[in-house]
DRENMARKE-608330 format. One record per residue: residue number from 0; residue in one letter; chain; x, y, z of N, C-alpha, C in turn. Coordinates in Angstrom, 1 decimal. Layout:
<rs>
[NUM, "A", "A", [X, Y, Z], [X, Y, Z], [X, Y, Z]],
...
</rs>
This chain:
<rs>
[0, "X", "A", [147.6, 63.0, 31.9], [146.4, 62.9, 32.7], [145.2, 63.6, 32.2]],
[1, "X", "A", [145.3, 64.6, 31.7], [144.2, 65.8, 31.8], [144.1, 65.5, 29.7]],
[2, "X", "A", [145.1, 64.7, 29.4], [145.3, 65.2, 28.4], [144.0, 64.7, 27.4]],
[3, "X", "A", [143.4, 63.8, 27.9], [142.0, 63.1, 27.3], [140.9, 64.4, 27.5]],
[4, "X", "A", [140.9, 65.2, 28.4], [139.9, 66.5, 28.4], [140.3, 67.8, 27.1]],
[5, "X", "A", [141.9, 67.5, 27.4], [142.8, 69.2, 26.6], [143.6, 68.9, 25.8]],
[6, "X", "A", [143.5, 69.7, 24.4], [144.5, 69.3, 23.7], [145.5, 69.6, 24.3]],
[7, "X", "A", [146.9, 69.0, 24.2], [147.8, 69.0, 25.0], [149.1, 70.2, 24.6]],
[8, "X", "A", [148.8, 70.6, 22.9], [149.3, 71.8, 22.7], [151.0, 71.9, 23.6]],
[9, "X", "A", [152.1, 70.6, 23.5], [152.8, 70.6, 23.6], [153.1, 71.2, 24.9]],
[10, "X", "A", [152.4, 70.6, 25.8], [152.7, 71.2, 27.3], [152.2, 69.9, 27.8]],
[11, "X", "A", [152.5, 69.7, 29.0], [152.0, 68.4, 30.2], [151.6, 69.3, 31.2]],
[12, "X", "A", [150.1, 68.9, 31.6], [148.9, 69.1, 32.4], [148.9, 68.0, 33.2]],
[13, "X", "A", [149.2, 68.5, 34.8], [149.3, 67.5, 35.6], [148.5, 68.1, 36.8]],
[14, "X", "A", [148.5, 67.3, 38.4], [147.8, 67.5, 39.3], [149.4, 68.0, 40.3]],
[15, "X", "A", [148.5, 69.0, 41.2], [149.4, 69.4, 41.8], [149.9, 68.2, 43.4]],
[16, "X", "A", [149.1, 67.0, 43.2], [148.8, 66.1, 44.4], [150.2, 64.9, 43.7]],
[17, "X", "A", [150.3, 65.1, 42.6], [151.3, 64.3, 41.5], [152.5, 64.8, 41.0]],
[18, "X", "A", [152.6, 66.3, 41.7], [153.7, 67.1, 41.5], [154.9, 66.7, 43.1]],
[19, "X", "A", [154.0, 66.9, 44.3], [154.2, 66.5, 45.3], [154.7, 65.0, 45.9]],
[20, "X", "A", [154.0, 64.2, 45.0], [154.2, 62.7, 45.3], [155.3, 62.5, 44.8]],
[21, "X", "A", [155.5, 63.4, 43.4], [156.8, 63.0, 42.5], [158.0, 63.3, 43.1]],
[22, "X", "A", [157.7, 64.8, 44.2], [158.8, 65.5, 44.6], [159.6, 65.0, 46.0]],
[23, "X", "A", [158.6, 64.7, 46.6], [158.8, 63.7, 47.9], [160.0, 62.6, 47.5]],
[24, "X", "A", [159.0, 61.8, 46.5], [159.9, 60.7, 46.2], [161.2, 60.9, 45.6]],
[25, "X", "A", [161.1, 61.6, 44.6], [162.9, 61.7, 44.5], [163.8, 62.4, 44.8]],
[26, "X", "A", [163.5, 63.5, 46.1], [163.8, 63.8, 47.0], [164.6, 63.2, 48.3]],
[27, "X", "A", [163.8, 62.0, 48.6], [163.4, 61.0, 49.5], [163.2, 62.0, 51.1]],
[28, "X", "A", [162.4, 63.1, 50.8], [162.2, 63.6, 52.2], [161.0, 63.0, 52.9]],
[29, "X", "A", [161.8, 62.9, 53.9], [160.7, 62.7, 55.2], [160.2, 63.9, 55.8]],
[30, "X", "A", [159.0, 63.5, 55.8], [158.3, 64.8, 56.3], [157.6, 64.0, 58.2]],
[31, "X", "A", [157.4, 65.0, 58.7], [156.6, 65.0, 60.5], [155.8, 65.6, 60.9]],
[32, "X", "A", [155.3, 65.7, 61.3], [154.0, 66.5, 61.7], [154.3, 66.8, 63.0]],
[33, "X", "A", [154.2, 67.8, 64.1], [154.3, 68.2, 65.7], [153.9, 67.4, 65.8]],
[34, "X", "A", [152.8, 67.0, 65.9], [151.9, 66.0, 66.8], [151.4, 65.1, 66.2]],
[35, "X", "A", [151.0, 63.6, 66.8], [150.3, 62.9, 65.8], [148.9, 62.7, 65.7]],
[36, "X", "A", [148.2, 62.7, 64.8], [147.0, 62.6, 64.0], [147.2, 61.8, 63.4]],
[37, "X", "A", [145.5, 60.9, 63.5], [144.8, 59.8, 62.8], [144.1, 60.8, 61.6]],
[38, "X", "A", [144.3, 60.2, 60.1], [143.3, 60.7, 59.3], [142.7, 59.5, 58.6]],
[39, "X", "A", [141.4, 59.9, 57.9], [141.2, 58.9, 56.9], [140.9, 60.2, 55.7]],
[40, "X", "A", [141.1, 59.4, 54.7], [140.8, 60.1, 53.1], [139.8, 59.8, 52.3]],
[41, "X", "A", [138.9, 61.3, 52.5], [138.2, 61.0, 51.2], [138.9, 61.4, 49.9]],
[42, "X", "A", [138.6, 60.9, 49.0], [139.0, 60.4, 47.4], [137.8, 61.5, 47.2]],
[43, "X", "A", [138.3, 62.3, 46.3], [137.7, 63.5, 45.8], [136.9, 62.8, 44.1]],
[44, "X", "A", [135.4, 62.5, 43.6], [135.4, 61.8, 42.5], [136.5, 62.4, 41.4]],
[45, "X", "A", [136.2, 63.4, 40.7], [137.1, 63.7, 40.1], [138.5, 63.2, 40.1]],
[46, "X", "A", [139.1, 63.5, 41.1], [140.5, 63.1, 41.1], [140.6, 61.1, 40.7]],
[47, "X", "A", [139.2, 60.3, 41.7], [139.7, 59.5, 41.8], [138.9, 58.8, 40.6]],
[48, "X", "A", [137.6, 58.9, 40.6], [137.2, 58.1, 39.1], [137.4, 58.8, 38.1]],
[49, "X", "A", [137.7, 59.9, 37.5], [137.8, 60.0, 36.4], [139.5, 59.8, 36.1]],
[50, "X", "A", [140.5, 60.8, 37.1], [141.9, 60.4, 36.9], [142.4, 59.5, 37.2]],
[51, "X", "A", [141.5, 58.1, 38.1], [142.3, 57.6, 38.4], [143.7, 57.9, 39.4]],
[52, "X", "A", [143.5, 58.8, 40.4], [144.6, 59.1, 41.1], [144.1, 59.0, 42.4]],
[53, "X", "A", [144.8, 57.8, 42.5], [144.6, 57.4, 44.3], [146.1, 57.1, 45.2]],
[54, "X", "A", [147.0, 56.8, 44.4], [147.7, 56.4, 45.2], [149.3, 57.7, 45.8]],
[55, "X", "A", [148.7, 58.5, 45.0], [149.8, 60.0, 45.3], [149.8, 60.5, 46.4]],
[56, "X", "A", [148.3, 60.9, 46.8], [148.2, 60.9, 48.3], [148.2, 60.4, 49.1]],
[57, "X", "A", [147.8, 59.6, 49.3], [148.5, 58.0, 50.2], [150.0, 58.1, 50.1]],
[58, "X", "A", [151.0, 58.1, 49.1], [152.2, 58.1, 49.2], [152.7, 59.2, 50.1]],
[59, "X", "A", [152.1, 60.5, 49.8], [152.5, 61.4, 50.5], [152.5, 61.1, 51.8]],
[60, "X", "A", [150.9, 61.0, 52.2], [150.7, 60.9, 53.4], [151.5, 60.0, 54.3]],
[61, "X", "A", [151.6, 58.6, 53.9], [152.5, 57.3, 54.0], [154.1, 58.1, 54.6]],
[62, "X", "A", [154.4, 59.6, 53.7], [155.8, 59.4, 54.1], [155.8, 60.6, 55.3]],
[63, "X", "A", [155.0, 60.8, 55.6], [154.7, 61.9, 57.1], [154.5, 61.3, 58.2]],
[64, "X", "A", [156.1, 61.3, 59.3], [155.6, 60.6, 60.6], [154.7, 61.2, 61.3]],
[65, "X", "A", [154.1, 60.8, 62.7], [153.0, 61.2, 63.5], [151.9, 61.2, 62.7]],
[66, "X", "A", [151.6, 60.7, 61.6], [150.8, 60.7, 60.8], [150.1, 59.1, 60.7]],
[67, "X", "A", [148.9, 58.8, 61.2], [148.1, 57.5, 60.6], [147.3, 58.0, 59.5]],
[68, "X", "A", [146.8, 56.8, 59.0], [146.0, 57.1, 57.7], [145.4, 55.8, 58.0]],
[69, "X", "A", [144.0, 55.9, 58.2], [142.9, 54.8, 58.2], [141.8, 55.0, 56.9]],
[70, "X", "A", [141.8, 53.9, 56.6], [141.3, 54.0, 55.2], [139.4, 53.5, 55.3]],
[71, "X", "A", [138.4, 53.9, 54.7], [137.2, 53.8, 54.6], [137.0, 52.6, 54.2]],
[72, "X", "A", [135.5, 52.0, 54.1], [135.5, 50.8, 53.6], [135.5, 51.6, 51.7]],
[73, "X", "A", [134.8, 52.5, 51.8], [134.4, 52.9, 50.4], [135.6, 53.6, 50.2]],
[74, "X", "A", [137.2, 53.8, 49.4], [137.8, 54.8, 48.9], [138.4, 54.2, 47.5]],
[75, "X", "A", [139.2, 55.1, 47.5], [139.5, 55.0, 45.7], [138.4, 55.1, 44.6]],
[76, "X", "A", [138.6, 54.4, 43.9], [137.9, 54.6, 42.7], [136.5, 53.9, 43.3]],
[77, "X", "A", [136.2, 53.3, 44.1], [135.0, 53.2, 45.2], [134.8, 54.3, 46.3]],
[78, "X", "A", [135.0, 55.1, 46.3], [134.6, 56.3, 47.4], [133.5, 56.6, 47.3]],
[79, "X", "A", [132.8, 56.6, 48.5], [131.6, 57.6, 48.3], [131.4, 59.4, 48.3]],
[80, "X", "A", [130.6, 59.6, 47.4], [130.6, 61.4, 47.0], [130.1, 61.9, 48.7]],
[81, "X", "A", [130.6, 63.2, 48.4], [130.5, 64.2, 49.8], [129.5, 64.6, 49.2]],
[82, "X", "A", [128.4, 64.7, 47.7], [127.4, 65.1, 47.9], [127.4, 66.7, 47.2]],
[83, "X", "A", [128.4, 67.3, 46.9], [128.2, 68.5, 46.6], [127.5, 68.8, 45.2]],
[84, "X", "A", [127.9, 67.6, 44.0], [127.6, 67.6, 43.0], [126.0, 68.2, 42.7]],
[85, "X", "A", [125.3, 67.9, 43.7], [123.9, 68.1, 43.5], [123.4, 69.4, 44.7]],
[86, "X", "A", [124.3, 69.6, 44.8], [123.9, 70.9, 46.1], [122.9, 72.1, 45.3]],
[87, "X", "A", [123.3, 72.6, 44.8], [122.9, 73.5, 43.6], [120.8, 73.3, 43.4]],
[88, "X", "A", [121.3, 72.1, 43.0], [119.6, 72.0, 42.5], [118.7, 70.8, 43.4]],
[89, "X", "A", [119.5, 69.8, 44.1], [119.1, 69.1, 45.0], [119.6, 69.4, 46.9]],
[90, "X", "A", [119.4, 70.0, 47.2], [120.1, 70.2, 48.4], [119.8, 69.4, 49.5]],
[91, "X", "A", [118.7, 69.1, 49.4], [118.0, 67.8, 50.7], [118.8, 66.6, 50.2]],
[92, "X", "A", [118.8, 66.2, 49.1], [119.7, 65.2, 48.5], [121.5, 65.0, 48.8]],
[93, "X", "A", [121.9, 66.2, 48.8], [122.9, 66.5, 49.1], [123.3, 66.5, 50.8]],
[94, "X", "A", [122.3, 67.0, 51.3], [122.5, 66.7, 52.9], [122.6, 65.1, 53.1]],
[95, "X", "A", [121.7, 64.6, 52.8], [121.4, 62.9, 52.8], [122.6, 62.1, 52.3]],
[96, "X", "A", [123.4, 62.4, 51.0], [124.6, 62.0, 50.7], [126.2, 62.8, 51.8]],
[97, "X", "A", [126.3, 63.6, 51.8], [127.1, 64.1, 52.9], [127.1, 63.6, 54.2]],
[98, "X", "A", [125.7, 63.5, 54.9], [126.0, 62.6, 56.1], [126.5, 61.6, 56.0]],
[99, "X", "A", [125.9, 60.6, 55.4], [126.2, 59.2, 55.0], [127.9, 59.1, 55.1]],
[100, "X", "A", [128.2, 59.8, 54.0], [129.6, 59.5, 53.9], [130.4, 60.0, 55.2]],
[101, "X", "A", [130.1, 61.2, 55.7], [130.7, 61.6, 57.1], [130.5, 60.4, 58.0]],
[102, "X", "A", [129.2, 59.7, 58.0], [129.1, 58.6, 59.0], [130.4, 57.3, 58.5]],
[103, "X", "A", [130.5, 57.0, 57.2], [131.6, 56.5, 56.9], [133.1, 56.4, 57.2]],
[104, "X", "A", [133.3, 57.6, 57.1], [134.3, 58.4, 57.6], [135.0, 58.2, 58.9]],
[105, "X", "A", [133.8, 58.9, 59.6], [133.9, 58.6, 60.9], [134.1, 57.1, 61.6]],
[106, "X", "A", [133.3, 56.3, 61.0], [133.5, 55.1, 61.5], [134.6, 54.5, 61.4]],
[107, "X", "A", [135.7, 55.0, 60.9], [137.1, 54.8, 60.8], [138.1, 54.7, 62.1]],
[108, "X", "A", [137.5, 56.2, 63.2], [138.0, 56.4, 64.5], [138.7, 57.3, 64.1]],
[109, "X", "A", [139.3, 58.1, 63.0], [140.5, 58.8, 62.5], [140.0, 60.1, 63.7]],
[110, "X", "A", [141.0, 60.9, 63.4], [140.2, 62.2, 64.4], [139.7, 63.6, 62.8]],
[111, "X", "A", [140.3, 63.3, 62.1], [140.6, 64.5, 60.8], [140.0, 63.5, 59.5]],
[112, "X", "A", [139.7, 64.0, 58.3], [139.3, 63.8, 57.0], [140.4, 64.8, 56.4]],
[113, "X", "A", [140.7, 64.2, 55.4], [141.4, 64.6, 54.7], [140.9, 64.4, 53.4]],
[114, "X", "A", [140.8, 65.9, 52.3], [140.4, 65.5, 51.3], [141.5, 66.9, 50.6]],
[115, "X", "A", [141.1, 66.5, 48.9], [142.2, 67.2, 48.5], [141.4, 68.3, 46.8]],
[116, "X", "A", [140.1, 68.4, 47.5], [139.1, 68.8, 46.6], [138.0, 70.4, 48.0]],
[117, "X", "A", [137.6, 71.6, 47.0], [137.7, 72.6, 47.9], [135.9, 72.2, 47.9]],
[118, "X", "A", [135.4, 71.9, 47.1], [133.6, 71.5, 47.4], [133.7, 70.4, 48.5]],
[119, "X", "A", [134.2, 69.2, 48.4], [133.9, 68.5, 49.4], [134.2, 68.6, 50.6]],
[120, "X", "A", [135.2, 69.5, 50.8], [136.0, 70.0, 52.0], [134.4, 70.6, 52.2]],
[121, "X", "A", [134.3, 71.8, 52.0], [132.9, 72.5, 52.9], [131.8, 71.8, 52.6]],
[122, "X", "A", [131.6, 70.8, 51.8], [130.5, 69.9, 51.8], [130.3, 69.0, 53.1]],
[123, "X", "A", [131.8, 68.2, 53.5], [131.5, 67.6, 54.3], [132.0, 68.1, 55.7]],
[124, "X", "A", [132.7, 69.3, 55.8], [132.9, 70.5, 56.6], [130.8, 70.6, 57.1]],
[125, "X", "A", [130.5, 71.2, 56.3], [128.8, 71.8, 56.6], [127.9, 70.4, 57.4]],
[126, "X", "A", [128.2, 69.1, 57.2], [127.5, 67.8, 57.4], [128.4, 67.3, 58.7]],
[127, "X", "A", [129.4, 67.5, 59.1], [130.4, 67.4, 60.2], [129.8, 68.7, 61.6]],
[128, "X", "A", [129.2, 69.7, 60.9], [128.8, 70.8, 61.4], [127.6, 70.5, 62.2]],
[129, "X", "A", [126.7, 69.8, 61.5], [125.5, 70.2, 61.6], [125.2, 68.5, 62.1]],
[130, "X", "A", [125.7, 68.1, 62.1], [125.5, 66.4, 63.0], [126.1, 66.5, 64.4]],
[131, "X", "A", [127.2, 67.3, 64.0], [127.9, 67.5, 65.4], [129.1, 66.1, 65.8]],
[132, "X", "A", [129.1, 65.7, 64.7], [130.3, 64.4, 64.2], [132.0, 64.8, 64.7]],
[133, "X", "A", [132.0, 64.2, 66.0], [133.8, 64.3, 66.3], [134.5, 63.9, 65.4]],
[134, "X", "A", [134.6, 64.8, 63.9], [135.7, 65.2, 62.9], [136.3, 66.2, 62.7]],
[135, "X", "A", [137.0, 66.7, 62.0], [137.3, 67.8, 61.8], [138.4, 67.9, 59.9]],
[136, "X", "A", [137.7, 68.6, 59.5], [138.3, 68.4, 58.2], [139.3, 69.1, 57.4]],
[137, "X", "A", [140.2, 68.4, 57.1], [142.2, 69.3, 56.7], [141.9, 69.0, 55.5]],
[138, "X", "A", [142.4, 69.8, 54.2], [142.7, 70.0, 53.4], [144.4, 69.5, 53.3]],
[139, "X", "A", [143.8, 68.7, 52.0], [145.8, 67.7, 51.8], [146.8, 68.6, 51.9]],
[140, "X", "A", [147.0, 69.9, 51.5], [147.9, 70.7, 51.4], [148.3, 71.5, 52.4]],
[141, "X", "A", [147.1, 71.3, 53.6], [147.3, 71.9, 54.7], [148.0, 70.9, 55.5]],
[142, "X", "A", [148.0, 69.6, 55.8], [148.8, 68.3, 56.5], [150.2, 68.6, 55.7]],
[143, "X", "A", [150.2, 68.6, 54.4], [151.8, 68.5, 53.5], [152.5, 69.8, 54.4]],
[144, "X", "A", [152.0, 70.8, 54.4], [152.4, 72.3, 54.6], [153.2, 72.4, 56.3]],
[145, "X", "A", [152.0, 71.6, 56.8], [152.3, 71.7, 58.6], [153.7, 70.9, 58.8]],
[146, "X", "A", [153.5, 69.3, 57.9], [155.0, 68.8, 58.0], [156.0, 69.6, 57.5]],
[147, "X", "A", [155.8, 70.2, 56.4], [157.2, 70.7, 56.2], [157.5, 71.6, 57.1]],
[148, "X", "A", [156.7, 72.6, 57.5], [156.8, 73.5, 58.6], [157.1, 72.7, 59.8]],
[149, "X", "A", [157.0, 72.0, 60.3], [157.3, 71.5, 61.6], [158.5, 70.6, 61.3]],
[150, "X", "A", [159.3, 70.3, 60.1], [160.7, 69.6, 59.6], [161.4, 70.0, 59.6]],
[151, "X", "A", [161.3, 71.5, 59.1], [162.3, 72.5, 58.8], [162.3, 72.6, 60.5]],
[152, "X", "A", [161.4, 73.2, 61.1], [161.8, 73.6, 62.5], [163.1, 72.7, 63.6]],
[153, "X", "A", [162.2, 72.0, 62.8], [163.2, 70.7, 63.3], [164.5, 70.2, 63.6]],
[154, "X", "A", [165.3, 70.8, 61.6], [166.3, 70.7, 61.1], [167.5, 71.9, 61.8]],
</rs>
């Protein structure tokens, strides 16, 4: 994956969203969540246009009951940016791209966003904030975490 950025120096550089997907699956665990939640996914750019990695978290997600996943018009390698990229030196810009996409988002009905990148999380965390948009935004590893926690309880 990574290996087109890093010499690869006899090691494999992978994502930790592809370590999970891998483990799930040949595992074959089912994961649950307490309660169920509607999400939709934002596709982090990075992850998704440059690595091309869209469908690991969807798998994951896919294998978590009480869990929906409603998908954007814009995701994958079409996702729209949460806008952080330009925060720094354009920030009006950045507000304007953030909403947008939160309006996206939202238009889905999901109750949560789910992204798996720590800028877009408070990017579109701050534009969820400040619109006053009934979302609320989880971090992928926090959904993965809760199932397993509430499986094991289970078990």
């Amino acid at each position: 994956m990574y290996q087109q950025f890093v010499d690869s120096s006899g090691f494999e550089v992978t994502t930790y969203v592809s370590i999970v997907a891998d483990a799930i699956k040949k595992l074959g665990t089912r994961l649950s969540l307490p309660e169920p939640l509607s999400v939709t996914i934002h596709d982090p750019c990075h992850l998704a246009r440059s690595l091309k990695i869209t469908e690991a978290p969807r798998d994951v997600l896919q294998a978590i009951t009480n869990l929906e996943v409603r998908e954007t018009q814009f995701n994958k390698e079409l996702t729209g940016c949460c806008g952080a990229p330009c925060e720094t030196i354009f920030p009006e810009l950045s507000e304007l791209v953030a909403n947008k996409r939160v309006e996206e988002l939202a238009a889905t009905g999901a109750e949560a966003v789910v992204t798996l990148c720590p800028y877009c999380y408070a990017n579109l965390k701050r534009s969820i904030d400040a619109t006053g948009t009934k979302l609320k935004v989880v971090d992928f590893i926090e959904i993965v975490y809760q199932s397993l926690e509430a499986s094991n309880a289970g078990a």
